[in-house]
N, C-alpha and C positions, 0 to 999 in steps of 0.2 A: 456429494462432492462440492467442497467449496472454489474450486477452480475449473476453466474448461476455456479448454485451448482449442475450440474451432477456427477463431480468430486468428491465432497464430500459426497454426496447419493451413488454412486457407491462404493468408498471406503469404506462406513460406512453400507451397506447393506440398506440402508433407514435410519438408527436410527435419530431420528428427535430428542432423547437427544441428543446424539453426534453433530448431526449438529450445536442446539443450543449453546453447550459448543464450541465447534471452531468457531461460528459469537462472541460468550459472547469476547473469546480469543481475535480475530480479533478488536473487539471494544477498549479493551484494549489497543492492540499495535495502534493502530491507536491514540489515546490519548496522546502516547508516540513519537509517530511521530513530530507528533504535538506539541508537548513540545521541544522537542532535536533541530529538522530540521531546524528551523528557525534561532536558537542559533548559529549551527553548520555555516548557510552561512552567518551571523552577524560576527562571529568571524575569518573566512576565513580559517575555518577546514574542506577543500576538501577531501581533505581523509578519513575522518571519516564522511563527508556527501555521501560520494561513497561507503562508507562500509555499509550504513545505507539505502541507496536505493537498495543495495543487496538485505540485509533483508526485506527490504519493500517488495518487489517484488513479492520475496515468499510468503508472507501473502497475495497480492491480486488476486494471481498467483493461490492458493485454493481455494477461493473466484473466479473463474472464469472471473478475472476483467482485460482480454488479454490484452485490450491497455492501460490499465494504468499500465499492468506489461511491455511493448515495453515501454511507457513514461519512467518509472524507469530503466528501463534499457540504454537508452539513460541518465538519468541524471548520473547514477552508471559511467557509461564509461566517460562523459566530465569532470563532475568533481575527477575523477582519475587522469585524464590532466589535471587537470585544469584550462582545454577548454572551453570557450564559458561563463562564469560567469555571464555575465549577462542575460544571462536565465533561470538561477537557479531558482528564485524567484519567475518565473513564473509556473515554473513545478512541484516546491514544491505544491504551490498556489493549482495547480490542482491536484496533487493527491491528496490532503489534499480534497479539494469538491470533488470530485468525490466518494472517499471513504467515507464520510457522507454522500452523496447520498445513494450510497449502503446499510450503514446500515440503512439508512429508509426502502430501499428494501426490505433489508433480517428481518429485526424486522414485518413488514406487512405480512412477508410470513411465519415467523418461529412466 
């Protein structure tokens, strides 16, 4: 399993509306990921692509999705240096599958 919602059942007492509405949320930003991120290292807006794997992070960071919150956090930190750029595209790449993985996941489960 690439996701696990202890975190969010713990927090939400079980509510399986709740959880629903945070995967619904989750699909969402992920969408928006996915629109922006790409833009962002086309256009050579590190900054704003290291602000944006912040935020990412956190969304999969609830979603229980540990190593793709370490992946994001490794892109957040390079491209703030705007360090290592041509790995960028790879890591986007992958959070981007990994998290459509997931929602298959969590849409199966919830």
């Amino acid at each position: 399993m690439i996701s696990d919602l202890n975190y969010l059942k713990t927090m939400s007492g079980g509510d399986s509306k709740f959880i629903r509405e945070m995967i619904e949320l989750f699909r969402d930003q992920i969408d928006e990921y996915k629109a922006i991120m790409p833009e962002l290292l086309h256009n050579k807006k590190y900054d704003d692509l290291s602000k944006l794997a912040h935020k990412a992070k956190s969304s999969v960071a609830v979603m229980g999705m540990s190593q793709v919150a370490e992946l994001l956090k490794e892109l957040e930190i390079l491209a703030q240096a705007g360090n290592n750029v041509d790995q960028y595209e790879s890591m986007i790449n992958e959070f981007l599958e990994q998290s459509q993985l997931a929602l298959v996941e969590l849409e199966d489960t919830y």
